[in-house]
N, C-alpha and C positions, 0 to 999 in steps of 0.2 A: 624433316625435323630440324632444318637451318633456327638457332638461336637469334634473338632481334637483342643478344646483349652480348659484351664479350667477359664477363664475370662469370666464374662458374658459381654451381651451389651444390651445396654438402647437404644431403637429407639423410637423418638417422633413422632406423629402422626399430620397428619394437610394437607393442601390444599394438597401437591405433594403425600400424602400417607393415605388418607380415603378410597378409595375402596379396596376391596375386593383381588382380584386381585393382588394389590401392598401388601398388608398389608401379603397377604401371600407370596408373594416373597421375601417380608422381611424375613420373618421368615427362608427361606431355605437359604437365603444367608447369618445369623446366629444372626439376634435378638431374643434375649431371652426374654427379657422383652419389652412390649410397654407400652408409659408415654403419656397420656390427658391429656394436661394442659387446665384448664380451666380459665387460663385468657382469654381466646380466646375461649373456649367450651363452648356451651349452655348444658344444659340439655340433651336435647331431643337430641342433637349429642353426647353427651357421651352415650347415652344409646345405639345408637346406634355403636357404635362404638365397646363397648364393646359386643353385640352381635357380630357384626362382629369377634373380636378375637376366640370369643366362637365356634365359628364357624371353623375357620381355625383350631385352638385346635382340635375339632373334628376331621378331616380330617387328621391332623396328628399322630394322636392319640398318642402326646403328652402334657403335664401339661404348660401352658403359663403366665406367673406373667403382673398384669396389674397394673401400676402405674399412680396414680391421681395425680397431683401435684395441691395445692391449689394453689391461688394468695396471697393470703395474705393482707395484711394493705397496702393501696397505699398512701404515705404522696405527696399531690401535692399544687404550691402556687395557688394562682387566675390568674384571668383575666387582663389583661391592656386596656385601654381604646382604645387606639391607637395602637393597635398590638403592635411586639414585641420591648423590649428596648435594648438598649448597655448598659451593664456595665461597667464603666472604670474601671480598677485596680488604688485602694486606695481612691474612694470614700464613699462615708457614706449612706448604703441603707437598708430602715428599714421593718420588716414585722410584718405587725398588723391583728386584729381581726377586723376591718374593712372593710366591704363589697363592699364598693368604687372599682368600677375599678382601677386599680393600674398605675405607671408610672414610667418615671424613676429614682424616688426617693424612692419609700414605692412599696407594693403588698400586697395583702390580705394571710392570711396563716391560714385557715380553720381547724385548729388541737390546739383545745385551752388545752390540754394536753403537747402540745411542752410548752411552755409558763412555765408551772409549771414546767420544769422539765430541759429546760438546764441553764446552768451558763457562765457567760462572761469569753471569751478565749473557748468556743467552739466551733468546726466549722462545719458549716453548707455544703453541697453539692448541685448542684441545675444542673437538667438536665446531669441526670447522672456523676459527676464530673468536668463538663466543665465550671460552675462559683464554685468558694470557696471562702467563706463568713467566719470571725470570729465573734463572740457573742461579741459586747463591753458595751452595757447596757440592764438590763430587766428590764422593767417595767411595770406595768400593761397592759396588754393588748399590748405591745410591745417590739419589737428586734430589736433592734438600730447592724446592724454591719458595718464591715470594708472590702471592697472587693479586695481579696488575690489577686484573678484570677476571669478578667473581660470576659465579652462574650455577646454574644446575649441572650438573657432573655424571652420567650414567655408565653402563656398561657398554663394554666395545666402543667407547668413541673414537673416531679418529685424530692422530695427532701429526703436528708441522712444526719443523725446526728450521726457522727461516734461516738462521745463522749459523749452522752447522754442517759440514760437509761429511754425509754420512756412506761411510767405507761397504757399501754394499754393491750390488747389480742392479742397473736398471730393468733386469729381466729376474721376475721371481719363478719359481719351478711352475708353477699354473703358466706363467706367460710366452714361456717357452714351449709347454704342451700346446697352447692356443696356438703358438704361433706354427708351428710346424703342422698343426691339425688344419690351420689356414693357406699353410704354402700347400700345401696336398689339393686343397680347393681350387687354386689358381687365381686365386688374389692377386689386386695390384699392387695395393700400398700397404705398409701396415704401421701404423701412429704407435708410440714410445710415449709411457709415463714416467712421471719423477727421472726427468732426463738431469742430472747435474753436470756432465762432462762430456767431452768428444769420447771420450772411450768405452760409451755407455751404447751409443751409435756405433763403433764398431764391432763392438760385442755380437750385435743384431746383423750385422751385414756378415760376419761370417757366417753365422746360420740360415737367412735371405738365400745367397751367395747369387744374387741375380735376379732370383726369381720373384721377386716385390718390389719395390721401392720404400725407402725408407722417412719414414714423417718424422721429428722431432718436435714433441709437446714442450713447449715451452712455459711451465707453472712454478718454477723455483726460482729463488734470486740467484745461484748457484750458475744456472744455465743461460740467465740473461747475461751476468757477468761475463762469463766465455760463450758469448754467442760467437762469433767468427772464427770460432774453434771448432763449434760446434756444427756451425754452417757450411763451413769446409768438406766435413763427412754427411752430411744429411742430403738428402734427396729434395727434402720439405722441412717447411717447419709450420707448428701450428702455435697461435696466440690463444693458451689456453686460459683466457681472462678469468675463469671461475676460479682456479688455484691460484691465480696468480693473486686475486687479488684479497685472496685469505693469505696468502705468505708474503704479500708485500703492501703498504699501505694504497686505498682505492683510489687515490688521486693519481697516484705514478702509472695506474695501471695505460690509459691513454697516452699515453708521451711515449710508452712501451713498444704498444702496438704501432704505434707511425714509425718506431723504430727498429720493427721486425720487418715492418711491410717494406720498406726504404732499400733495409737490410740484406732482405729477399730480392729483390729485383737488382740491384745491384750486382747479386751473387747470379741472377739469372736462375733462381730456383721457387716457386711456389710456394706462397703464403697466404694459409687458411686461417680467418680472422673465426673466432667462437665462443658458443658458450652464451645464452640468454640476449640473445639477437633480438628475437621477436616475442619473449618470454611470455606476455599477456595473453598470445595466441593458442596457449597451451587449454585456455578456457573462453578463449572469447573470438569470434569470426573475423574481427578487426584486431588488427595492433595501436599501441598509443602513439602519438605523435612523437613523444623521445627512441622510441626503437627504430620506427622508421627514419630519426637522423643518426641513432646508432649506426644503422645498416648502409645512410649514405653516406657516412664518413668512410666507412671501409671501402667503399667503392669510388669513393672522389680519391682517396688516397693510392689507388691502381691493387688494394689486395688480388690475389687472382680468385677463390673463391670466399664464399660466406656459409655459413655452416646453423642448421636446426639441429638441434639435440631434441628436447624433452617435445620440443612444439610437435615434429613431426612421430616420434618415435611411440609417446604416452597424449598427443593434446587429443581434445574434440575435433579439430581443423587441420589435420594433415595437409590437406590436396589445398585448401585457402593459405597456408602458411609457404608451402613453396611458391602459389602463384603471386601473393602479395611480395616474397623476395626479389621473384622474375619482375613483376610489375616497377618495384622500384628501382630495378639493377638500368632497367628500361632507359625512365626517366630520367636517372643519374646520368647515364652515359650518352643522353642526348643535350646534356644541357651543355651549351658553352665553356662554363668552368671548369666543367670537366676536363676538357682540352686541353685549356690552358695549363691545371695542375699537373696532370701527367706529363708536357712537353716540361715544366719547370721542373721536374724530377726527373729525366732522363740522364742517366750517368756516362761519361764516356766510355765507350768503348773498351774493352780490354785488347792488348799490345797482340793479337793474336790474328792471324788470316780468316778463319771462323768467324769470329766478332766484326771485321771489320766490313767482311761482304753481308753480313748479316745490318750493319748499320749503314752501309750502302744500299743494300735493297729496300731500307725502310726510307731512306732519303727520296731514291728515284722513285718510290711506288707514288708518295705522297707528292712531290712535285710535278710526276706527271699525271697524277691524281688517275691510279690504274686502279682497274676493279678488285684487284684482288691481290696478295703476296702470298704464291704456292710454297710450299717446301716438301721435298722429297726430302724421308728422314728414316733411317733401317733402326737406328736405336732410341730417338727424339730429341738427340742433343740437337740438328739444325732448327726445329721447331721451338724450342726452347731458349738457344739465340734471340732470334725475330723475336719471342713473342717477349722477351728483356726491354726491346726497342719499342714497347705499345703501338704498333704502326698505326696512322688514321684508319687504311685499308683491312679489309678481313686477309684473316691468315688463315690457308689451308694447307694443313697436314696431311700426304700420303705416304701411306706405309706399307710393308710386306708383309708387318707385323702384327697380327692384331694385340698381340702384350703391348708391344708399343702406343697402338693408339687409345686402349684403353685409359692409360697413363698420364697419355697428355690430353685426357679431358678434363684435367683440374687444374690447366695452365688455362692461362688467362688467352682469350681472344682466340683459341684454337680451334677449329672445325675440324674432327680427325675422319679421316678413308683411307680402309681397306681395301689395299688392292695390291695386286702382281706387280712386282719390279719391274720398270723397264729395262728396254734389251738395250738402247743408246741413248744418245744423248737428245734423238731426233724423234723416237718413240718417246721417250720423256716428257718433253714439252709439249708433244700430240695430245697425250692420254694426260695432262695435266690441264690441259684447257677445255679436255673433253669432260674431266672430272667435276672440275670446277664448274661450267657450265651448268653440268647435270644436278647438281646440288643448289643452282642457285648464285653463286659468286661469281662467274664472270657473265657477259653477254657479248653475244655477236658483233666484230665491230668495235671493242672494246679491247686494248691491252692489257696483259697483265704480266707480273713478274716472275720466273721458276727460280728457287735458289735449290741448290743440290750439292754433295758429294763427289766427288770423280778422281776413281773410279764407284760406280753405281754400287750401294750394298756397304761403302766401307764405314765404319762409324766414327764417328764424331768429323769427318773431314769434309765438313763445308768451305767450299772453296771456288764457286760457279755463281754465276749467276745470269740469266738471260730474259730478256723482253721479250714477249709473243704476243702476237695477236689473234685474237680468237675470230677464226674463219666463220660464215654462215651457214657449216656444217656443227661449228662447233668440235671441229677436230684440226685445225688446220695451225702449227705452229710456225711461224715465219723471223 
């Protein structure tokens, strides 16, 4: 199941793709990772579900990354009495702490946190961005505003305060049960909504404590502001272009993403680009020609993966929606430009022993133009180096681990194996050329690069690196 792209992709799971069946025709047609959101997931269907993957894993016997996406904090106003209202544009409508069915003057707003925390000339978003409301007085227990942009108004809509820094959790009492109902599972990742701060990220990693890796959804101006704050604690981040671009104006939303992706590689951490990718596919066998340049922007710019929501999860064309991604990740990354951009974004190195044998081995792979750059990695920080440095050459990952390799198959350019530690430095490089052989990356006759650890096992200390040549056994390190 060698990949012909080094771009992963993010397939979501849901009505068109819970059985068995699909979920693994996913897989051959080239989803790397599958995403359970559980706004919509019970329990007991994530659990199953995730056996399900575990299962296809089997059968393929290869390493498969499962992504939890929490819900997050849902700010919604009340009820109306009389169903829904018209808002005119420029009239005066206020939301209080009042349990009153609401009307078309006032609504109840069940989040007495809001209240404390925005200031007049803020603006409010209500039903996804399609009423805009400014803050013109607070007073107790009320929000007097002034309506930008009028519309229909119903019950439970959801509301966005782009300007407001709101004194809550990013983890509400449901997403804390999800989440621990998911580490139970043996999840890898698990994605954070309404992220506003680095401290929303550690909140999650005490309760993680290891056992997932941590994504950071990046959908509030809040959290773009202190991205590298943010970056610092995350594991991942993901360019959550739907929210983002109801909380911030549509045009910024693109200038965002090239500056998360940038962002991410820099930091040497994984950045999943998303959200209505291939959206026409959710009804149609083909995508339009602007989603397929959506999808090659994200890949000319080095994302590491590309992410289906509704295409895969609810469309008609599950299995045509991940292959037409596979198909373009293809094309992308064979085209010349390609090269060029990625070599034109490579950032120096960081001042560290790690980074440096990591930006050496990506130097010597491609100047001696070797088949392949291995890395032995126990936790996947040395995998995760290399694959910072987009080498020309493929990058294969072995591990002891299989948490490990699941992990890094939503790094860019990685091929993960499972396999037994070696015992030195000389069995190492053996069963690294033997690996790699057998999968397909290196051949007979052919050099290639090991980078490792030493001593064998210990994390994060990449610090080795060695030339081999693979013997016509295909076992022979020299």
């Amino acid at each position: 199941m060698r990949r012909l792209r080094r771009t992963k992709i993010v397939a979501t799971l849901g009505p068109s793709s819970s059985e068995r069946s699909v979920i693994a025709a996913l897989f051959r047609a080239g989803a790397d990772v599958f995403r359970i959101n559980m706004s919509h997931t019970s329990h007991e269907r994530m659990r199953e579900l995730v056996s399900t993957i575990r299962s296809v894993e089997e059968e393929f016997e290869r390493p498969i990354g499962i992504l939890v996406d929490l819900q997050g904090p849902k700010l919604r106003v009340g009820q109306f009495e009389s169903g829904p209202v018209l808002l005119s544009k420029g009239a005066t409508f206020t939301l209080d702490l009042d349990k009153t069915p609401g009307d078309v003057s006032r609504v109840h707003l069940p989040h007495p946190e809001i209240f404390q925390s925005i200031e007049p000339g803020h603006t409010l978003l209500l039903d996804d961005g399609k009423v805009r409301l400014t803050a013109t007085e607070i007073s107790e227990g009320k929000i007097a505003t002034h309506v930008e942009v009028g519309g229909n108004l119903s019950d439970r809509k959801g509301v966005s305060l782009p300007d407001t820094m709101i004194p809550f959790s990013a983890l509400a009492p449901k997403d804390r049960s999800d989440l621990e109902a998911a580490l139970d599972t043996g999840i890898d990742w698990v994605a954070l909504s309404f992220i506003q701060r680095p401290e929303d990220i550690a909140e999650a990693k005490k309760i993680t404590r290891g056992r997932a890796s941590v994504m950071a959804k990046i959908e509030k101006p809040q959290a773009v502001t202190r991205l590298d704050e943010i970056l610092d604690v995350a594991d991942a981040l993901m360019v959550a272009r739907g929210d983002l671009g109801v909380e911030m104006p549509l045009e910024r939303v693109p200038g965002i993403q090239k500056f998360m992706t940038r962002s991410g590689r820099r930091a040497g951490k994984p950045v999943v680009v998303a959200t209505q990718m291939l959206e026409s596919m959710i009804n149609s066998p083909v995508p339009t020609r602007a989603e397929v340049s959506d999808v090659a922007t994200a890949i000319f710019e080095g994302a590491d993966a590309v992410m289906l929501s509704a295409e895969s999860a609810a469309g008609k064309f599950p299995v045509e929606a991940v292959s037409t991604m596979n198909r373009i990740a293809e094309e992308v990354e064979n085209d010349p430009i390609h090269q060029t951009i990625i070599q034109a974004q490579r950032a120096d190195p960081e001042p560290t022993g790690a980074d440096a044998i990591a930006a050496a081995a990506r130097q010597i792979a491609e100047t001696l133009e070797l088949s392949s750059l291995i890395c032995w990695t126990s936790s996947g920080s040395t995998a995760l180096r290399v694959a910072r440095e987009r080498p020309r050459p493929p990058i294969v990952a072995i591990s002891p681990n299989v948490a490990t390799a699941r992990r890094l198959s939503l790094v860019w350019g990685v091929h993960c194996v499972v396999a037994e530690d070696a015992h030195d430095q000389d069995d190492m490089v053996e069963r690294a050329c033997r690996l790699a052989f057998k999968d397909g990356f290196a051949h007979a006759g052919r050099r290639v690069i090991v980078v490792a650890g030493v001593p064998l096992g210990t994390p994060g200390a990449t610090n080795m690196l060695r030339i081999a040549f693979v013997g016509a056994d295909a076992g022979s390190g020299l």
